[in-house]
C-alpha positions as CSV (number, residue, x, y, z in Angstrom):
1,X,0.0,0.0,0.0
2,X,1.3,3.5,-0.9
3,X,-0.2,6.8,-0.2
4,X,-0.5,8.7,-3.4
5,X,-1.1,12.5,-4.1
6,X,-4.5,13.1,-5.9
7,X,-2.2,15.2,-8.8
8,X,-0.3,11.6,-9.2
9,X,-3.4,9.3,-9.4
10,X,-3.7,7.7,-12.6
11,X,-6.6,5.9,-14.1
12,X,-6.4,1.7,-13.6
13,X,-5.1,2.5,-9.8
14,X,-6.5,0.0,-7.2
15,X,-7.3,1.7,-3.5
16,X,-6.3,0.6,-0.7
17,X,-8.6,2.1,1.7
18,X,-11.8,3.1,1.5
19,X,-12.5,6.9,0.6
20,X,-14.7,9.0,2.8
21,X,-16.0,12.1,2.3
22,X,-16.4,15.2,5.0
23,X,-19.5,13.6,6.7
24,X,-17.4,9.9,7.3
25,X,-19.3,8.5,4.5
26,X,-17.5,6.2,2.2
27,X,-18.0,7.5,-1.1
28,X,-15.5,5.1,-3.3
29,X,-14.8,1.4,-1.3
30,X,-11.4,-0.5,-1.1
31,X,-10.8,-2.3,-4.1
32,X,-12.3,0.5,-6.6
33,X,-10.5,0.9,-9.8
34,X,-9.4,4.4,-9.9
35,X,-11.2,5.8,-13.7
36,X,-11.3,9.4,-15.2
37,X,-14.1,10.1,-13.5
38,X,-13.7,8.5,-10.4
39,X,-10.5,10.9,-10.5
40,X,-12.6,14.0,-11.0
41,X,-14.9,13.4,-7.9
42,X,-11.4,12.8,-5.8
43,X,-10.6,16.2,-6.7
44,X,-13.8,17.8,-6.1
45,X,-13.7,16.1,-2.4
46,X,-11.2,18.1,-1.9
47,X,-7.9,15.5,-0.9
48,X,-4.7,15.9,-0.8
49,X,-4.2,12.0,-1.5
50,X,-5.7,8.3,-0.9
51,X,-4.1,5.4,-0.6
52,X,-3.6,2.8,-3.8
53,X,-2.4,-0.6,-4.0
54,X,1.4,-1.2,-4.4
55,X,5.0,-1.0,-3.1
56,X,5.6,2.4,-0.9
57,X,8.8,2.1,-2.7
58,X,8.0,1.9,-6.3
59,X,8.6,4.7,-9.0
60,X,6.2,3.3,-10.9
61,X,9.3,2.8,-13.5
62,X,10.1,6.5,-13.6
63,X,14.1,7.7,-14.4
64,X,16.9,9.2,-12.0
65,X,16.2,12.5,-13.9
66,X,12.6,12.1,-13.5
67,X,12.7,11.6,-10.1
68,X,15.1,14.4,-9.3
69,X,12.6,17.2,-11.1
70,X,10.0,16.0,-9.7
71,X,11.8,16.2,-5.9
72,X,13.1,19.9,-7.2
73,X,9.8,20.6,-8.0
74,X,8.3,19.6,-4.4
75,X,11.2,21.7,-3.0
76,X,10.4,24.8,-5.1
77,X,8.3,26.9,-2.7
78,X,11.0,26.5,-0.3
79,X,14.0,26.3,-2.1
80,X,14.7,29.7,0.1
81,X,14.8,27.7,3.5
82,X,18.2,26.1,4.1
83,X,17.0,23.1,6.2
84,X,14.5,22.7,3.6
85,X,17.6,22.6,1.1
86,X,19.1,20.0,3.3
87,X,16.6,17.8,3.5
88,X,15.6,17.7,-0.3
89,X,19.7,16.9,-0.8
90,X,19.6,13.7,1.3
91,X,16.5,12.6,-0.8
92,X,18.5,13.4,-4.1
93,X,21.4,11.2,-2.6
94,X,19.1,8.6,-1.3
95,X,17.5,8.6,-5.0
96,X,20.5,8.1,-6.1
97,X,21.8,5.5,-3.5
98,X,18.9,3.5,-4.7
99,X,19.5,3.5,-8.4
100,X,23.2,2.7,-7.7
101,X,24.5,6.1,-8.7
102,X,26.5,7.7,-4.7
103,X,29.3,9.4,-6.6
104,X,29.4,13.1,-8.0
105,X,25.6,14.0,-7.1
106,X,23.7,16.6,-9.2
107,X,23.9,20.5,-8.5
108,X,21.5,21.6,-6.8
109,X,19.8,23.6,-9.1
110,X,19.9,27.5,-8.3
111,X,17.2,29.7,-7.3
């Protein structure tokens, strides 16, 4: 099970747990097959994510680079904060440990 960010949700996507709304009704049940529209309701509800089937660990087979704009991009509102700049640099090099890649990280990009 993996907790996914509505924005990331994709349509063929299994939950994991069941999906209430503000009133604790569930409005999609474990085991629904995330669809387009399914998707659109999600949004309208208002959540920042739900939980789909899967390995917390999987990239869904997405590239170093991939990965690495997409952490810069998380970091971007807060690119000014140097703890913030820490911690998104020990992602990158954990990133990286997982591919296999420790020596010579990346830059981190300038803001």
């Amino acid at each position: 099970m993996k907790r996914v960010v509505i924005e990331e949700l994709t349509p063929g996507m299994i939950l994991a747990k069941a999906v209430a709304n503000s009133a604790g009704l569930v409005v999609l049940p474990v085991g629904a097959e995330l669809d387009n529209a399914t998707l659109s309701r999600l949004q309208r509800l208002g959540l920042t994510s739900v939980y789909v089937e899967g390995d917390a660990g999987d990239t869904s087979g997405k590239t170093l680079d991939e990965l690495e704009a997409e952490l810069d991009h998380r970091f971007r509102l807060v690119a000014h904060d140097p703890i913030q700049c820490q911690l998104r640099e020990a992602i990158r090099l954990h990133l990286r440990n997982r591919q296999g890649i420790a020596d010579d990280p990346k830059p981190a990009p300038s803001t």
